[in-house]
CHARMM-style PDB file with segment names, atoms N, HN, CA, C and O in Angstrom:
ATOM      1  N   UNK     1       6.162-113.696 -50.082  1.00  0.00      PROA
ATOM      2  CA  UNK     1       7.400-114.246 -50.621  1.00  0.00      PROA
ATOM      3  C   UNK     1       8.382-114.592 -49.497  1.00  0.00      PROA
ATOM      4  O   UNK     1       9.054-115.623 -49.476  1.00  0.00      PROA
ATOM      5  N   UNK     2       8.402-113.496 -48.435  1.00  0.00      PROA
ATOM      6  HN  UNK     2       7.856-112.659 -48.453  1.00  0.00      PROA
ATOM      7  CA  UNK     2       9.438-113.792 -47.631  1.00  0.00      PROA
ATOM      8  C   UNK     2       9.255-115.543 -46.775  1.00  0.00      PROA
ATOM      9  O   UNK     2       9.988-116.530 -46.722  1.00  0.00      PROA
ATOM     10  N   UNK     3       7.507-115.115 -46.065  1.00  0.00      PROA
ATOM     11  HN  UNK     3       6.911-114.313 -46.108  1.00  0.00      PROA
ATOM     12  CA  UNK     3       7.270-116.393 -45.827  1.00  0.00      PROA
ATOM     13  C   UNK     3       7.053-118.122 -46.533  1.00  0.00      PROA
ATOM     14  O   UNK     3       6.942-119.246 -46.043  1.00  0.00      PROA
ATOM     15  N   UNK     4       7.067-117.740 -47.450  1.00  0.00      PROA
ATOM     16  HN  UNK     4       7.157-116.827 -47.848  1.00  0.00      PROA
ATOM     17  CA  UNK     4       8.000-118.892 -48.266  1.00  0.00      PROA
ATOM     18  C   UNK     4       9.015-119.592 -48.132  1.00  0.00      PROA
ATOM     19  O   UNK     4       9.181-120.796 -47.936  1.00  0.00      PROA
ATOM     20  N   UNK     5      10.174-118.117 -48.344  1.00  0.00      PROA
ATOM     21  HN  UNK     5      10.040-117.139 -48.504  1.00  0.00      PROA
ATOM     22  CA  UNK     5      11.450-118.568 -48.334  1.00  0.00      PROA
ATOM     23  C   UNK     5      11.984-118.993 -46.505  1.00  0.00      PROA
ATOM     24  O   UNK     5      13.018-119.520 -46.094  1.00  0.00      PROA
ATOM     25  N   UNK     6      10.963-118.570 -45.891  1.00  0.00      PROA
ATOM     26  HN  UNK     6      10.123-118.142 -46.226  1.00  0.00      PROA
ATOM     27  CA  UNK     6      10.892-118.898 -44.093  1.00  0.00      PROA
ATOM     28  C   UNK     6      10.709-120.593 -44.064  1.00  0.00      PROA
ATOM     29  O   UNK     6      11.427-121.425 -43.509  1.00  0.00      PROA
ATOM     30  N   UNK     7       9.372-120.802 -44.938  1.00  0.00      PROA
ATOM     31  HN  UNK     7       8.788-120.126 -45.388  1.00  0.00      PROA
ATOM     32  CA  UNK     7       8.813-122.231 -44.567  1.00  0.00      PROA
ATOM     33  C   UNK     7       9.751-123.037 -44.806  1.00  0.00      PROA
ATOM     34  O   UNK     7      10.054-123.780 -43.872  1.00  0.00      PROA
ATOM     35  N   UNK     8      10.613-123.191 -46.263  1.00  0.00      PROA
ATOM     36  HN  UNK     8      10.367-122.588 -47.021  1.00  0.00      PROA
ATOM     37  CA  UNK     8      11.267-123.522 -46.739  1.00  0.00      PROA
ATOM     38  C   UNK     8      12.711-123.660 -46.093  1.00  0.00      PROA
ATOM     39  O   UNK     8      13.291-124.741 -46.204  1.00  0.00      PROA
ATOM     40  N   UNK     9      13.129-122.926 -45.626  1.00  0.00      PROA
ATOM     41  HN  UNK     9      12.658-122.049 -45.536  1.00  0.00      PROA
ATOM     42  CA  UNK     9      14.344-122.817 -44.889  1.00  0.00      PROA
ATOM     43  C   UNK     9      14.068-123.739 -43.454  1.00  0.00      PROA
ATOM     44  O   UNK     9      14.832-124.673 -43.211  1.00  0.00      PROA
ATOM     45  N   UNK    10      12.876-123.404 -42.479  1.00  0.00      PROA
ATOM     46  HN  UNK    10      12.255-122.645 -42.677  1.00  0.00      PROA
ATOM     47  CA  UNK    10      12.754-124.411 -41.645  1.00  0.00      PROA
ATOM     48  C   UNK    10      12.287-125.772 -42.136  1.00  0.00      PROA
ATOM     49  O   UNK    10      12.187-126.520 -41.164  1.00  0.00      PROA
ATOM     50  N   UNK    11      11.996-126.317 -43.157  1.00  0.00      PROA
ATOM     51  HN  UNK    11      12.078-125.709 -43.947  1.00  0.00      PROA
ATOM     52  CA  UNK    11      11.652-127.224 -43.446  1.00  0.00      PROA
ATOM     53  C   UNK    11      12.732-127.944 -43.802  1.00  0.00      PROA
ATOM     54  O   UNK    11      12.666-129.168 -43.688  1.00  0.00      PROA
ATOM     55  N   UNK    12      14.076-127.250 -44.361  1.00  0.00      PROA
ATOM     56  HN  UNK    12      14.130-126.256 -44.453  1.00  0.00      PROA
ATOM     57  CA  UNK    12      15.139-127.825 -44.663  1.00  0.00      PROA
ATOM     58  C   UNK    12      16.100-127.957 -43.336  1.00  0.00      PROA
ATOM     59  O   UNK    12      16.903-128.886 -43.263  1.00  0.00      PROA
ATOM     60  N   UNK    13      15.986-127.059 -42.375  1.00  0.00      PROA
ATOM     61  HN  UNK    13      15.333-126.304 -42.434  1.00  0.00      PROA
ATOM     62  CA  UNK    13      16.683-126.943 -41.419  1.00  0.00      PROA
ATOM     63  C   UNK    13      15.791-128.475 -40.718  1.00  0.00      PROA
ATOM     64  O   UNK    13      16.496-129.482 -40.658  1.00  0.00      PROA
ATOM     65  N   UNK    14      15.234-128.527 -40.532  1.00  0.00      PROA
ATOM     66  HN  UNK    14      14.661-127.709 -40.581  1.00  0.00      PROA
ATOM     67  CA  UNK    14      14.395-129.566 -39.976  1.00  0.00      PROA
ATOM     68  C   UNK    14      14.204-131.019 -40.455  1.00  0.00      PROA
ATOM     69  O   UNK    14      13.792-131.960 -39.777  1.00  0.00      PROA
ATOM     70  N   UNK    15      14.683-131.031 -42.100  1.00  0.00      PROA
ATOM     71  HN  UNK    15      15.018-130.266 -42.651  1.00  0.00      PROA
ATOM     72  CA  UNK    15      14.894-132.056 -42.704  1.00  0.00      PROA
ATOM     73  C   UNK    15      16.598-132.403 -42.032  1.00  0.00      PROA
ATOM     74  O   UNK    15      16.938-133.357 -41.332  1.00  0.00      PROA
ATOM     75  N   UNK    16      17.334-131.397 -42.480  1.00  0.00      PROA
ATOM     76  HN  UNK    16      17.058-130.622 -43.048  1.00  0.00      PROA
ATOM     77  CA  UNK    16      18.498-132.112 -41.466  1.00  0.00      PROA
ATOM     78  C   UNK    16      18.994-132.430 -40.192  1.00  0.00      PROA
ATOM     79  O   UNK    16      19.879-133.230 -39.890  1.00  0.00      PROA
ATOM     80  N   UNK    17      18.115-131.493 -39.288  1.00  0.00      PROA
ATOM     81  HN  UNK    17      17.396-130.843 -39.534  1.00  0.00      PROA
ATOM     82  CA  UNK    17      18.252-132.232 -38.042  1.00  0.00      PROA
ATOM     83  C   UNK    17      17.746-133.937 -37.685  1.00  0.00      PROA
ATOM     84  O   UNK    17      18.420-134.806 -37.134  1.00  0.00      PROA
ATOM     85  N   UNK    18      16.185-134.040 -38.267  1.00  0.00      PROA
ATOM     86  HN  UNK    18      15.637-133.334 -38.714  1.00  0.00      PROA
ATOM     87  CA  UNK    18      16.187-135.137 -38.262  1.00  0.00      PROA
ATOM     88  C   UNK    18      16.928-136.370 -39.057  1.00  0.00      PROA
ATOM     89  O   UNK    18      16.561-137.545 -39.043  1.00  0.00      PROA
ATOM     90  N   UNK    19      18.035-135.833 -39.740  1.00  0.00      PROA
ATOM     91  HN  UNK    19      18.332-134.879 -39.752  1.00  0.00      PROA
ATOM     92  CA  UNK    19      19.059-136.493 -39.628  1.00  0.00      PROA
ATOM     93  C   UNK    19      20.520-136.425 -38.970  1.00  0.00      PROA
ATOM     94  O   UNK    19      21.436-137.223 -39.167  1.00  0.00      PROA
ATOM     95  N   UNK    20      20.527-135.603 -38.371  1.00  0.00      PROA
ATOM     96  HN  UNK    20      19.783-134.955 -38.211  1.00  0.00      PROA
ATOM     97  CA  UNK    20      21.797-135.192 -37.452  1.00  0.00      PROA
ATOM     98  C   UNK    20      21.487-134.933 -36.306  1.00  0.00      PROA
ATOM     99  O   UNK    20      22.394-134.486 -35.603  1.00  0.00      PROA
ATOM    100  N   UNK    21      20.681-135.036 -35.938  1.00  0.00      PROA
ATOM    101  HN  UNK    21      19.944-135.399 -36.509  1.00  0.00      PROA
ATOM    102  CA  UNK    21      20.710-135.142 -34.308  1.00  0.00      PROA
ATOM    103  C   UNK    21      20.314-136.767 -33.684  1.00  0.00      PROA
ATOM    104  O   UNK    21      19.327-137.491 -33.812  1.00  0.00      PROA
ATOM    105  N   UNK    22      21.339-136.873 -33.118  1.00  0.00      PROA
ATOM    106  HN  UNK    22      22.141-136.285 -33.014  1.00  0.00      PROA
ATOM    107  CA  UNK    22      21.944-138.473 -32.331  1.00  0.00      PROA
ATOM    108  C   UNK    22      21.555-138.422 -31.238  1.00  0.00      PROA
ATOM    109  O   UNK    22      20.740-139.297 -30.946  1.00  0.00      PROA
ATOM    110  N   UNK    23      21.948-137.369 -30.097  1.00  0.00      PROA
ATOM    111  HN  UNK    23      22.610-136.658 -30.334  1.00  0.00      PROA
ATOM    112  CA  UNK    23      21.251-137.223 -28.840  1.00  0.00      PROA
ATOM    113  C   UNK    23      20.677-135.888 -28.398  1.00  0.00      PROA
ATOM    114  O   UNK    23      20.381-135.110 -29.305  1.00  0.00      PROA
ATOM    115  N   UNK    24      20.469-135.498 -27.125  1.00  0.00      PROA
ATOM    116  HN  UNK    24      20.709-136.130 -26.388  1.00  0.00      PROA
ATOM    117  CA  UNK    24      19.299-134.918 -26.783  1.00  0.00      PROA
ATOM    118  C   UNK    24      19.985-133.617 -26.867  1.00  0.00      PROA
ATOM    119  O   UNK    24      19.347-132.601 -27.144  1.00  0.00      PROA
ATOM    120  N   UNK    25      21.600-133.591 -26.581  1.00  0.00      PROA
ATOM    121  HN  UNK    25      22.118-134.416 -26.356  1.00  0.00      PROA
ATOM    122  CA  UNK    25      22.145-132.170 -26.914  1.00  0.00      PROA
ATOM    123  C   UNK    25      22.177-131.619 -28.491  1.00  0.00      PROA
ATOM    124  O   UNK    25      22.131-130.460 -28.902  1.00  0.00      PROA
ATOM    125  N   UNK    26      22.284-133.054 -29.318  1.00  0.00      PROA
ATOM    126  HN  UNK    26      22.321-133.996 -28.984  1.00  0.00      PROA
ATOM    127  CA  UNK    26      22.011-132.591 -30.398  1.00  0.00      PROA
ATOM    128  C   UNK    26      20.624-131.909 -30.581  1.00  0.00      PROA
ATOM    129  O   UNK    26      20.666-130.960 -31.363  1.00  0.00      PROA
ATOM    130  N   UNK    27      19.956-132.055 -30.283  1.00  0.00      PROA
ATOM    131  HN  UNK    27      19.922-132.827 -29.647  1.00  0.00      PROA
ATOM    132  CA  UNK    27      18.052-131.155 -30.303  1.00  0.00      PROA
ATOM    133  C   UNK    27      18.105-130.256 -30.164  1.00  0.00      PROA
ATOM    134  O   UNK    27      17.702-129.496 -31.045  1.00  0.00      PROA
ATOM    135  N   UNK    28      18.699-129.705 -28.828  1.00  0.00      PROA
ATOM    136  HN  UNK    28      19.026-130.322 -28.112  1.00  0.00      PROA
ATOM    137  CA  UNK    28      18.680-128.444 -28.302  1.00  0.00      PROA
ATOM    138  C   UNK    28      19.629-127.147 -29.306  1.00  0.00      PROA
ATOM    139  O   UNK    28      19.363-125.985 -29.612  1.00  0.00      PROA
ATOM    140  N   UNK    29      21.013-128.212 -29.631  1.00  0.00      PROA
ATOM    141  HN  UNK    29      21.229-129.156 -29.382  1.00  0.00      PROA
ATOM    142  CA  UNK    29      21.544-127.365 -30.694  1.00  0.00      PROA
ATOM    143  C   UNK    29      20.629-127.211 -32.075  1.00  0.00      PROA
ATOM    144  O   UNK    29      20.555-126.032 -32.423  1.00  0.00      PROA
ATOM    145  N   UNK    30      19.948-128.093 -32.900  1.00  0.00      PROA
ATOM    146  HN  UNK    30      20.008-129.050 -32.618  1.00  0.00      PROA
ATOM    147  CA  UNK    30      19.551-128.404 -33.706  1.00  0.00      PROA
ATOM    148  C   UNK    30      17.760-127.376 -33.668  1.00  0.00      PROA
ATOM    149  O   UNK    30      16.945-127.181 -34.569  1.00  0.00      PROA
ATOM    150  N   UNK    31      17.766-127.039 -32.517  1.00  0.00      PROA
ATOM    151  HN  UNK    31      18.428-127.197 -31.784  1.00  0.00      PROA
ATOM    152  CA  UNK    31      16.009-126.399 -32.156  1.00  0.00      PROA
ATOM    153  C   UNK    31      16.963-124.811 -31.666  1.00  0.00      PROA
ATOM    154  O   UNK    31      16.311-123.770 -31.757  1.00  0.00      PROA
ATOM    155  N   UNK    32      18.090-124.727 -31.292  1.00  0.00      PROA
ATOM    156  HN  UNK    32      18.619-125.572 -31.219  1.00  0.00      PROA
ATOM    157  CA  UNK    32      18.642-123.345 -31.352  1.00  0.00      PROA
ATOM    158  C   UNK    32      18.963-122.814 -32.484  1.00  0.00      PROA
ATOM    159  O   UNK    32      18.765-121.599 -32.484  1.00  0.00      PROA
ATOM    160  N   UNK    33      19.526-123.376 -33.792  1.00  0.00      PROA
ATOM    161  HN  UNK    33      19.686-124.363 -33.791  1.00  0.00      PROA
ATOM    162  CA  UNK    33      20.142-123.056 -35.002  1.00  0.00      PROA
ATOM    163  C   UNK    33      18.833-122.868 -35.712  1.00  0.00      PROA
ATOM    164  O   UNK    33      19.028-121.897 -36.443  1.00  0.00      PROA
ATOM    165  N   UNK    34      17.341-123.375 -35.916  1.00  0.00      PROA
ATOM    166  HN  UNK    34      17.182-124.164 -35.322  1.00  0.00      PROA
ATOM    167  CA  UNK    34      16.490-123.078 -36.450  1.00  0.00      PROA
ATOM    168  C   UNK    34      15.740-121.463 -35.796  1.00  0.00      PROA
ATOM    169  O   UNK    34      15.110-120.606 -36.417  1.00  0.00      PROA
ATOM    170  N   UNK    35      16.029-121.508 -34.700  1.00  0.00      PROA
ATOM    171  HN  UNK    35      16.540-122.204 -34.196  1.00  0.00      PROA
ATOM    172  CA  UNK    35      15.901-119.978 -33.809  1.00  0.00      PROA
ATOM    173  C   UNK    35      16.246-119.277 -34.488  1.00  0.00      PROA
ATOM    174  O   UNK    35      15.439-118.566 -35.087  1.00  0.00      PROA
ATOM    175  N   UNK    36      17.721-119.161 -34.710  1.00  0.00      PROA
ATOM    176  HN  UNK    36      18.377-119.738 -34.224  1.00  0.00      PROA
ATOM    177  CA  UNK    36      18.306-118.389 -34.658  1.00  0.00      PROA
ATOM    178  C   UNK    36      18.115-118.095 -35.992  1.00  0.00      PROA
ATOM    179  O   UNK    36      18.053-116.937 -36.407  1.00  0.00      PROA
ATOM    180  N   UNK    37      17.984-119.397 -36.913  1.00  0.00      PROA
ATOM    181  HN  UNK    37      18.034-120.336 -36.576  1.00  0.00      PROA
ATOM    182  CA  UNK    37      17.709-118.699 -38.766  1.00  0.00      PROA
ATOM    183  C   UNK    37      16.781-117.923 -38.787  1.00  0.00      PROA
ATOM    184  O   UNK    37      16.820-116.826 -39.344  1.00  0.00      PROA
ATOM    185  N   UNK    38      15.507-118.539 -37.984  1.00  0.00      PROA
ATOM    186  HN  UNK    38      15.475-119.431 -37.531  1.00  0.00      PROA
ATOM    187  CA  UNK    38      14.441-117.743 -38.026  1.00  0.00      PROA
ATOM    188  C   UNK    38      14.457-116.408 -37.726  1.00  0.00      PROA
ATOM    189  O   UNK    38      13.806-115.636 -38.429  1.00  0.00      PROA
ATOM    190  N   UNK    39      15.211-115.939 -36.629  1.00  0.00      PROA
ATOM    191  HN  UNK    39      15.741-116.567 -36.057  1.00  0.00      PROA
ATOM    192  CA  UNK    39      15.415-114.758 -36.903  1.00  0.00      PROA
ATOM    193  C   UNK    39      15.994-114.135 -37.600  1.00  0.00      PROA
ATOM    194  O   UNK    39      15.515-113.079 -38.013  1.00  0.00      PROA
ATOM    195  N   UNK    40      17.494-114.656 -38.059  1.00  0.00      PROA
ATOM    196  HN  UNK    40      17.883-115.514 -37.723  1.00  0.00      PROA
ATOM    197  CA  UNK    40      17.763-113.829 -39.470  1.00  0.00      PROA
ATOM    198  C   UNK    40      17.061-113.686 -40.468  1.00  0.00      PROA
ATOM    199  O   UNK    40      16.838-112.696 -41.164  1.00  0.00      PROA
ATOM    200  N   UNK    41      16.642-114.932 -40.529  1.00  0.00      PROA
ATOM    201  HN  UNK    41      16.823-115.737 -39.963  1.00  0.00      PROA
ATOM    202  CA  UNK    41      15.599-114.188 -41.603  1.00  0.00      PROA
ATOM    203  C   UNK    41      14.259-113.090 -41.504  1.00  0.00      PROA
ATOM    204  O   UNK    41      13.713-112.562 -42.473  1.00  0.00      PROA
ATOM    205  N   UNK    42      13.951-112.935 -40.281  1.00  0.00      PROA
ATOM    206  HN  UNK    42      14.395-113.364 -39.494  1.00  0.00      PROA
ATOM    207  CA  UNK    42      13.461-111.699 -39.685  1.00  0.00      PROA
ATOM    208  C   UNK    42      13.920-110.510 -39.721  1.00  0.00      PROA
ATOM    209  O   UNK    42      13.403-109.400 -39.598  1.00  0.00      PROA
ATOM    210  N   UNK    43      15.284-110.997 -39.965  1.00  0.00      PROA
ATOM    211  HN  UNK    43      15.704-111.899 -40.066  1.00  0.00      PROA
ATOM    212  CA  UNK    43      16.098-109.650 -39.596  1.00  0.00      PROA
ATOM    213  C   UNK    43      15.877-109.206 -38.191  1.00  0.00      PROA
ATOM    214  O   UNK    43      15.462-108.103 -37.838  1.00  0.00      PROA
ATOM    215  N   UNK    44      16.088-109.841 -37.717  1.00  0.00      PROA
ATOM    216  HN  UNK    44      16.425-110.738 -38.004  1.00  0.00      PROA
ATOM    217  CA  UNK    44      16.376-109.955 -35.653  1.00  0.00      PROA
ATOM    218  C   UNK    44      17.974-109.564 -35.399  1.00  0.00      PROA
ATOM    219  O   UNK    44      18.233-108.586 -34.698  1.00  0.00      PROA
ATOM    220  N   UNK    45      18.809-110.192 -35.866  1.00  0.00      PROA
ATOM    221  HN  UNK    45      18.598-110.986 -36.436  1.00  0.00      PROA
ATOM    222  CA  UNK    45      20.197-109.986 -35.512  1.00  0.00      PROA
ATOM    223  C   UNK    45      20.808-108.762 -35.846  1.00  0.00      PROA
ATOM    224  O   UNK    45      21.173-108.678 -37.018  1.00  0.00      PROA
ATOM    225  N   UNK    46      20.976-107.962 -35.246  1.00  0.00      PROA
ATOM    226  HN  UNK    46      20.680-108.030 -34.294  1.00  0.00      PROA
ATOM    227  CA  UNK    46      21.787-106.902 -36.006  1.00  0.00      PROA
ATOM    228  C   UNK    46      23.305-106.899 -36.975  1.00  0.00      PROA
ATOM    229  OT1 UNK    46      23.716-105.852 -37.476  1.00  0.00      PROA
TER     230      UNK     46
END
């Protein structure tokens, strides 16, 4: 279940970058913010 709600979340995170990212800093922000979900949703962050 969890990995579901994982695929799903990067798939959406990823559906909007490839619409919001314009240039190459946008990527890096846009490939950090999917990081970083990914780990919350890991439960990585304290």
């Amino acid at each position: 279940m969890v990995k579901k709600a994982v695929l799903l979340l990067v798939l959406a995170v990823l559906t909007m970058a490839s619409f919001g990212c314009n240039t190459i800093r946008g990527v890096g922000r846009d490939i950090s913010a999917v990081g970083d979900a990914l780990s919350d949703a890991a439960g990585g962050n304290p």
